[in-house]
MISELO-664884 format. One record per residue (C-alpha): y, z, x negated; residue in three letters. Coordinates in nm, 3 decimals. Layout:
MISELO-664884
<rec><c2>Y</c2><c3>Z</c3><c1>X</c1><type>Ala</type></rec>
...
***
This chain:
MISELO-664884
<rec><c2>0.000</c2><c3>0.000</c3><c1>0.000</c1><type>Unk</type></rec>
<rec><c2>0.316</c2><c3>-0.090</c3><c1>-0.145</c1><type>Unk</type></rec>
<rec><c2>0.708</c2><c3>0.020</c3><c1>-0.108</c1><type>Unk</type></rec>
<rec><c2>0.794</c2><c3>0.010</c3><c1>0.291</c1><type>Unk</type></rec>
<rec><c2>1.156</c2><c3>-0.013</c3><c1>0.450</c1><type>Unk</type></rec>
<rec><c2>1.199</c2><c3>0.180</c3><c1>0.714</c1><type>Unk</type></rec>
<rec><c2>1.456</c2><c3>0.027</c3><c1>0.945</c1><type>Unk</type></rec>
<rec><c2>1.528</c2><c3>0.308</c3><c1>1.200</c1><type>Unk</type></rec>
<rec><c2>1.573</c2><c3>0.545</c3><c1>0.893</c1><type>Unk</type></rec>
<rec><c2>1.851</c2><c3>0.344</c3><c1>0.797</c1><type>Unk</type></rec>
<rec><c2>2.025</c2><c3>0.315</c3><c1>1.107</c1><type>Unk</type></rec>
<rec><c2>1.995</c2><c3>0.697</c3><c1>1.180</c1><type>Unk</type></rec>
<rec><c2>2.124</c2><c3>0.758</c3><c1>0.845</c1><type>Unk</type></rec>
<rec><c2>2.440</c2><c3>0.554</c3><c1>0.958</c1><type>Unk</type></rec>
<rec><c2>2.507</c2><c3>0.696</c3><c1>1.262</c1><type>Unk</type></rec>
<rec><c2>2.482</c2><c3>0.982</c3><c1>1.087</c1><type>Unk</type></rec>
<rec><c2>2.740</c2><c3>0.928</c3><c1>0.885</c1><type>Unk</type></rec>
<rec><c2>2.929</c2><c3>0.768</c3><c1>1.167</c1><type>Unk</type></rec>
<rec><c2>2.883</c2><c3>1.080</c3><c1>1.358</c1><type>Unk</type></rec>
<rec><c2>3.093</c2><c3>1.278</c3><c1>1.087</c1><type>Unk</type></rec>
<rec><c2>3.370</c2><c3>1.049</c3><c1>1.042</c1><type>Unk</type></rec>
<rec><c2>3.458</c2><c3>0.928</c3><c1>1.414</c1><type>Unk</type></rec>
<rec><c2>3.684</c2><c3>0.610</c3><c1>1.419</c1><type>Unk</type></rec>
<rec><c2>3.609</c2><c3>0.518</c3><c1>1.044</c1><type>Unk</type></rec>
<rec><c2>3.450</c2><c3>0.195</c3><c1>0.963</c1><type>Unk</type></rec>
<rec><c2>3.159</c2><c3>0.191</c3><c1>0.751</c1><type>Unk</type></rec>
<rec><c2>3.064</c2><c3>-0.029</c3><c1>0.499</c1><type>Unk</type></rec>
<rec><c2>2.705</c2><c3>-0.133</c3><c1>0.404</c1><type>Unk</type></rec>
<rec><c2>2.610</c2><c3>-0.256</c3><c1>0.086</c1><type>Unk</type></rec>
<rec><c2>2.256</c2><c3>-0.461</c3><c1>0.036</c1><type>Unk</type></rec>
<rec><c2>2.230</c2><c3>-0.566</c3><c1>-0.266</c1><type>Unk</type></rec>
<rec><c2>1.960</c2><c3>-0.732</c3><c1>-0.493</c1><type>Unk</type></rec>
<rec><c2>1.785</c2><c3>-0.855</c3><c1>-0.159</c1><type>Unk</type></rec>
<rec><c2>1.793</c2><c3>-0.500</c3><c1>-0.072</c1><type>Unk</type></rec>
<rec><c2>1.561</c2><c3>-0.430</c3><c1>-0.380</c1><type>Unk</type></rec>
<rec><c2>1.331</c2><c3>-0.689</c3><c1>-0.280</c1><type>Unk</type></rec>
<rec><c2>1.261</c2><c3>-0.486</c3><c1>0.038</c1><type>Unk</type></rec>
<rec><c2>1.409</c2><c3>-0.709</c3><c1>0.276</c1><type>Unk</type></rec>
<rec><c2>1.764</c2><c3>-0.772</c3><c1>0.295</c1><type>Unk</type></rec>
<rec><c2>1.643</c2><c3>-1.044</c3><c1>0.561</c1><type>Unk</type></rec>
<rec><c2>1.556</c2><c3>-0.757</c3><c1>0.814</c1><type>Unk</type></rec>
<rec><c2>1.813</c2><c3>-0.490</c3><c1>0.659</c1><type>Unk</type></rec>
<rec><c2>2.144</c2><c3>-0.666</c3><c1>0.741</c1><type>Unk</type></rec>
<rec><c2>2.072</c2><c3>-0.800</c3><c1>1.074</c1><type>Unk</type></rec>
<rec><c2>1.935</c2><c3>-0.473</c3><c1>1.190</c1><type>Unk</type></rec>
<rec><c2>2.298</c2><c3>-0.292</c3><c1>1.052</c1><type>Unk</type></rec>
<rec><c2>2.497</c2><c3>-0.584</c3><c1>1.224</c1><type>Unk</type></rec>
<rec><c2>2.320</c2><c3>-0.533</c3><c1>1.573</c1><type>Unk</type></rec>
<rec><c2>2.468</c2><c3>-0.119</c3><c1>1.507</c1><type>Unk</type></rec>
<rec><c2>2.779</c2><c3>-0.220</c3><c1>1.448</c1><type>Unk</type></rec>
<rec><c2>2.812</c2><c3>-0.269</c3><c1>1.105</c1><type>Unk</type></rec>
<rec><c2>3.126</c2><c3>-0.470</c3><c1>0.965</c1><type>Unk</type></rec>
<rec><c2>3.184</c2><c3>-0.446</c3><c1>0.659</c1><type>Unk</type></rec>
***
């Protein structure tokens, strides 16, 4: 079994930071194809929460 992404980790993890810091935006950062984890499934998944920048 190898590395797995875990998408609704991430997104909890950014509304939990959302949650603390209402009416700031939020910036993602995937970089390196999200570490060769997936940047294909990592970005659209932040997008659909909201993620702009």
């Amino acid at each position: 079994m190898g590395l797995q992404i875990d998408i609704a980790a991430i997104l909890a993890n950014h509304a939990a930071l959302a949650a603390r810091a209402p009416g700031a935006r939020a910036a993602a950062v995937v970089k390196a194809e999200a570490y060769g984890l997936g940047a294909d499934r990592v970005a659209p998944a932040l997008y659909a929460a909201g993620v702009r920048d």
